[in-house]
C-alpha positions, 0 to 999 in steps of 0.5 A, a space after each residue: 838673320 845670317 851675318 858675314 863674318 864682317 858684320 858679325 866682327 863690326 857688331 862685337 868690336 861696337 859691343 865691346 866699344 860700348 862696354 869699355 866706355 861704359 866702365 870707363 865713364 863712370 866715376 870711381 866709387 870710393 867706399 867710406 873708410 876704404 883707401 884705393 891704392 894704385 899698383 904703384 903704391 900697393 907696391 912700395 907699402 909692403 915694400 915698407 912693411 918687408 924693409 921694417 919685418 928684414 930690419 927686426 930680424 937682422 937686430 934679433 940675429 945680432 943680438 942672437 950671435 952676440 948672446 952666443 958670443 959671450 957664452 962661448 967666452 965665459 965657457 973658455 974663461 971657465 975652462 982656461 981656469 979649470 986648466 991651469 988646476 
């Protein structure tokens, strides 16, 4: 049962062929409850997610800096008064 190189590529291009086509004959299964995303969309939603986790940091650091601001100011205000004694 000894095939030419020829033959031998005919039959695995024929197999691969049929196995392409038959994962892609068949419909897709969508499993109760289960969303399929495409790439595209799987993308753009932790997109979303990153974009809401960035805006909750930032509004932390400003409050964060802006607590700092107004200690530091009371601190020279305590001391500005300590001075002037």
């Amino acid at each position: 049962m000894s095939k030419s190189l020829e033959e031998a590529i005919a039959i695995i291009d024929s197999i691969t062929a049929s196995d392409y086509q038959s994962h892609h004959d068949r419909a897709p299964t969508q499993r109760k409850g289960i969303m399929e995303l495409d790439t595209h969309s799987a993308i753009l939603a932790q997109n979303k997610l990153l974009t809401q986790q960035i805006e909750a940091l930032t509004k932390k650091i400003a409050n964060f800096l802006n607590n700092i601001t107004k200690v530091d100011h009371k601190k020279h205000i305590k001391l500005t008064k300590f001075n002037k004694f």
